[in-house]
C-alpha positions in Angstrom: 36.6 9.1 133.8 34.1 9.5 131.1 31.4 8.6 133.3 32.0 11.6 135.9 32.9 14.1 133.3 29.0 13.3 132.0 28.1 13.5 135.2 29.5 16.9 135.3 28.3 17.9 132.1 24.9 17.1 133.3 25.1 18.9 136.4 26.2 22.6 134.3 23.2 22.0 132.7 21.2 22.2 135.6 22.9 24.9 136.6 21.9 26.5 133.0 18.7 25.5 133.2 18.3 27.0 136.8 19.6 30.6 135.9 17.2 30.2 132.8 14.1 30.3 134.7 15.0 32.9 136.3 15.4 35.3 133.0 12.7 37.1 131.3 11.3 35.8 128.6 12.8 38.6 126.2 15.9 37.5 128.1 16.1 33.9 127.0 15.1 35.3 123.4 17.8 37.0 123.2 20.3 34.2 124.5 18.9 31.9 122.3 19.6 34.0 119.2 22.6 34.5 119.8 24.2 31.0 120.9 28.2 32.2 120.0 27.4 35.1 122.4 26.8 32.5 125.2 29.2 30.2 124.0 31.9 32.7 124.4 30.8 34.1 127.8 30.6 30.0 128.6 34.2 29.7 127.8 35.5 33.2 129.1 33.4 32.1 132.6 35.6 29.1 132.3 38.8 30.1 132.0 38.3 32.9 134.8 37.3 30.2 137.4 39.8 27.5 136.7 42.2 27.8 139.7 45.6 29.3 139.5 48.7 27.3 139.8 48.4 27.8 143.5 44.9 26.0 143.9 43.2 29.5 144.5 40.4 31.1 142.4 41.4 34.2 140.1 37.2 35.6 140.9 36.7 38.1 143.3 33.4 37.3 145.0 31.4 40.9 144.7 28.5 40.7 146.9 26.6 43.6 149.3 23.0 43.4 151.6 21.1 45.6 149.3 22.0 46.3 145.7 21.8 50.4 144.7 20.8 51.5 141.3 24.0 53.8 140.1 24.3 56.2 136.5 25.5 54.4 133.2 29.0 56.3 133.5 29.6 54.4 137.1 27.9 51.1 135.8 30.5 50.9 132.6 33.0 51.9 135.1 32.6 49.5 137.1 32.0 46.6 134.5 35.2 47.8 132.5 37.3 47.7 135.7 36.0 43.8 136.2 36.1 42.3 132.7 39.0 43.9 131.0 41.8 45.8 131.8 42.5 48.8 130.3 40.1 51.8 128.9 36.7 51.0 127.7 36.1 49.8 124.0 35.3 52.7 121.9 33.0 52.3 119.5 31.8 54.2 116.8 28.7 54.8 114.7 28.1 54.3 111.0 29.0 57.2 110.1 31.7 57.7 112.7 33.5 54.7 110.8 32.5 56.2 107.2 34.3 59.3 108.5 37.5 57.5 109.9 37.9 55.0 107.1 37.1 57.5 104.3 33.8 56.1 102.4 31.3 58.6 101.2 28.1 57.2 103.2 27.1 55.0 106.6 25.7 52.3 103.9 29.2 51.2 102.2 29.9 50.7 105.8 26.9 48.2 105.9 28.3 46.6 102.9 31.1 46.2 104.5 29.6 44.3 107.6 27.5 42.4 105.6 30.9 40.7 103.5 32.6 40.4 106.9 35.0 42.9 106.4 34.7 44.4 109.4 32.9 43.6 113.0 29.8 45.5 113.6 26.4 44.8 116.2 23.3 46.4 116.9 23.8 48.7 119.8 21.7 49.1 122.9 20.1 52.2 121.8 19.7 52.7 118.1 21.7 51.6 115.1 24.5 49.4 114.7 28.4 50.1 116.7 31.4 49.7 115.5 34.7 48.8 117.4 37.6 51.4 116.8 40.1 48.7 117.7 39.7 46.6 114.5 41.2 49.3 112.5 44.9 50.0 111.8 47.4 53.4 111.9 46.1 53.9 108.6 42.5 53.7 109.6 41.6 50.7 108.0 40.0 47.6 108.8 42.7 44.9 109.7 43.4 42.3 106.9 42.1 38.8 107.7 39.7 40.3 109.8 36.5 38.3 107.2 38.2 35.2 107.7 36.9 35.5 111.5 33.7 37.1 111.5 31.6 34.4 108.9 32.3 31.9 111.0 30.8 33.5 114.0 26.5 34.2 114.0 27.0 37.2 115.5 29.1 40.0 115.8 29.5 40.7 118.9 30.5 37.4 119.8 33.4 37.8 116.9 34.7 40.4 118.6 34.6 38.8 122.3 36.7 36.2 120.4 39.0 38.4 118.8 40.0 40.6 122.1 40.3 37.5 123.9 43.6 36.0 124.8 43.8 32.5 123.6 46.0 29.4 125.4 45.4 27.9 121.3 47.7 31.1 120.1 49.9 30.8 123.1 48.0 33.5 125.1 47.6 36.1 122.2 44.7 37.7 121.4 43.5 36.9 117.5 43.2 40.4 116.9 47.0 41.3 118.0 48.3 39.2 115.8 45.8 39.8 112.5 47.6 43.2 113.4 50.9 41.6 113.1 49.7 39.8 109.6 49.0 36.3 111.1 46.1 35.8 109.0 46.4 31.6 108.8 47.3 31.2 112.0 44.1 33.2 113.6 42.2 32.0 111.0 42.9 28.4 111.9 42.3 29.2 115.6 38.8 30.6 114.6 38.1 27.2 112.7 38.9 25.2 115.6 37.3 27.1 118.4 34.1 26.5 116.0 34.5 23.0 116.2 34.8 23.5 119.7 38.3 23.5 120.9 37.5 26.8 122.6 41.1 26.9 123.8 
């Protein structure tokens, strides 16, 4: 049993090392600098191709002869509508979070990412983003929330992990129930998916 499951070990990772080469170097950089980042898309890949109880796939094959360039709006559209239900993520600037969460300037909100207190990345244009869901009626970052994020390189891949559901918190997502005050429990989750439960 061991002996296949190396075997298939060994043939993922020519299957990583095949889509590899055929990134850009700038690409690979940025994979490789951000290893949670691809070790979450690993396990998210993972859980959307194991087969349903029925024995059938739960991934619609997309494909189409020649592929058309289309406008941001249709392209987050589109990726929204096949990675997550429900409304894009809204995120939020610096000093769109300042504003919401009621400090004075954008940089108390960097102080803030840099403890872990909230989830923050650099954005694809300029700056860092923020997302809105972290925060609570009040407007303020849920509690528990830095028990997550230092154990996590990068914060984007915190938040992949926090919006995720997880079969290790009986198909909740971490941030639902740091919402709900379950600060041990998601903490203990977080631990363990570092480890590399990734359940």
């Amino acid at each position: 049993m061991a002996r296949s499951g190396g075997a298939k070990v060994r043939e993922l990772e020519g299957v990583l090392h095949e889509a590899a080469g055929r990134l850009s170097p700038a690409h690979v950089a940025a994979l490789v600098a951000h290893p949670d980042a691809v070790r979450s898309a690993l396990a998210v890949a993972a859980d959307v191709l194991t087969l349903d109880d029925d024995g059938r796939s739960r991934v619609e094959i997309v494909a189409s002869a020649e592929p058309r360039l289309v406008d941001d709006e249709v392209a987050d559209g589109r990726m929204a509508a096949r990675t997550r239900a429900g409304p894009p993520e809204t995120l939020l600037t610096s000093d769109e979070l300042a504003a919401r969460v009621g400090l004075k300037t954008r940089q108390s909100v960097h102080d803030w990412l840099k403890r872990g207190r909230i989830v923050g990345w650099r954005g694809a244009r300029r700056g860092h983003v923020f997302p809105a869901g972290q925060l609570d009626a009040r407007g303020r970052p849920f509690d528990g929330l830095d028990r997550v994020t230092g154990l996590f390189d990068d914060g984007y891949a915190a938040w992949v992990w926090l919006t995720t559901e997880r079969s290790s918190l009986d198909g909740a997502t971490p941030l639902a129930l740091l919402a709900g005050g379950e600060i041990d429990r998601v903490a203990k989750a977080a631990e363990g998916d570092r480890q590399g439960d990734l359940a």
